[in-house]
Phi, psi and omega in degrees: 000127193247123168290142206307307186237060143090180215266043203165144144266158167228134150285347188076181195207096210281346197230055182257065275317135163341117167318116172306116162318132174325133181251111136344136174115179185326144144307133194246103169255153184211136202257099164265057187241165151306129153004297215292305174324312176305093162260161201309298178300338155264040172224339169253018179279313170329298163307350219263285169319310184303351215246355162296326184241089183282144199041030154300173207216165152232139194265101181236134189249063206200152207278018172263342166302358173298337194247139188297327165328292234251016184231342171259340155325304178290309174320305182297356201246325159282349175303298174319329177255028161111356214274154134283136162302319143320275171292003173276107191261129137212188222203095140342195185264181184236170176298308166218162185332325193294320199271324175321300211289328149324310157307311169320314192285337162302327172315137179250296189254123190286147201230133178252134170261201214215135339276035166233042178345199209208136185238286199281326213279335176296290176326322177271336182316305178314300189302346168279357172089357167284115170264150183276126187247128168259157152246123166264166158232226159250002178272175169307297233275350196266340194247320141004259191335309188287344158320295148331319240234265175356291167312346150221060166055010148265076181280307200307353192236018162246139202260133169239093171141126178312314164312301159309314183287339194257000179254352161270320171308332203262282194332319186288337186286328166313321170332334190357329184257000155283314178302351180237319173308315169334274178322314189258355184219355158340274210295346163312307181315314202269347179263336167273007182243150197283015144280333159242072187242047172295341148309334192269326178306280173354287175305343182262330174308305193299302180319301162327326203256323154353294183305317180282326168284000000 
């Protein structure tokens, strides 16, 4: 059963720090999913990227990254899938949600790995003015981002092919004045778009389930 605008709402995060102005110098992608998601075919898709957008950085972010075992583990496994390592930044958990959410505002641009995207972490990175490059595929779960994605007009940046995703991620990176309308105007989007139209969402879950009795 498919809901009329998609599977899911957002409230936003009313008390969540001011969107950062956009920082000079290289591009910053950046990954806030669980560990588990980074599989061996999205890290080397990822090197793909680092090594098309000379001198970008990449940002990986996750609170297991806290334990040292599991940040030297993870080095090695992306060293193996092609990443330099010299540009690969990563970031642990934080004290509190504000300062999490501040880590996100570094990013200029979010990377969904593959075939499991990021669902609460897309959304809040996007409430941080951080836009998101998806690859979909053919399952529900493969499909998340772009459900997302959709709901604020960033259709051009859900991707069906690796080759697309590396020509949008590379292209938003080429960009430098959309990454800053991006950035000032995200969250304006996202409070006028029917992802976060949670009432209307509301009415349509009761119609469905109406529909079903």
């Amino acid at each position: 059963h498919r809901m009329p605008t998609g599977y899911s709402c957002f409230a936003g995060i009313e008390d969540a720090p001011p969107v950062a102005p956009r920082q000079d110098g290289p591009v910053v992608f950046g990954s806030f999913n669980n560990l588990t998601k980074l599989t061996d075919p999205t890290l080397r898709l990822w090197a793909r990227l680092l090594e098309r957008v000379q001198d970008s950085r990449l940002l990986v972010k996750a609170m297991a990254l806290s334990r040292p075992g599991i940040r030297r583990a993870y080095e090695r496994r992306m060293a193996a899938c092609g990443l330099p390592m010299d540009r690969v930044d990563f970031a642990g958990a934080e004290a509190d949600r504000s300062a999490h959410l501040r880590q996100m505002g570094r990013a200029d641009i979010a990377l969904d790995p593959i075939p499991f995207p990021g669902g609460g972490s897309s959304r809040e990175v996007l409430w941080m003015g951080v836009p998101v490059v998806t690859l979909t595929g053919a399952t529900w779960m493969s499909r998340v981002g772009a459900s997302i994605l959709g709901r604020v007009g960033l259709d051009d940046l859900v991707t069906g092919t690796e080759a697309a995703y590396l020509d949008a991620a590379a292209g938003l990176a080429a960009d430098p004045d959309r990454l800053t309308d991006l950035r000032q105007g995200l969250r304006g989007r996202m409070r006028a778009g029917p992802l976060m139209d949670c009432e209307g969402y509301t009415r349509d879950l009761e119609r469905l389930l109406i529909g079903l009795s």
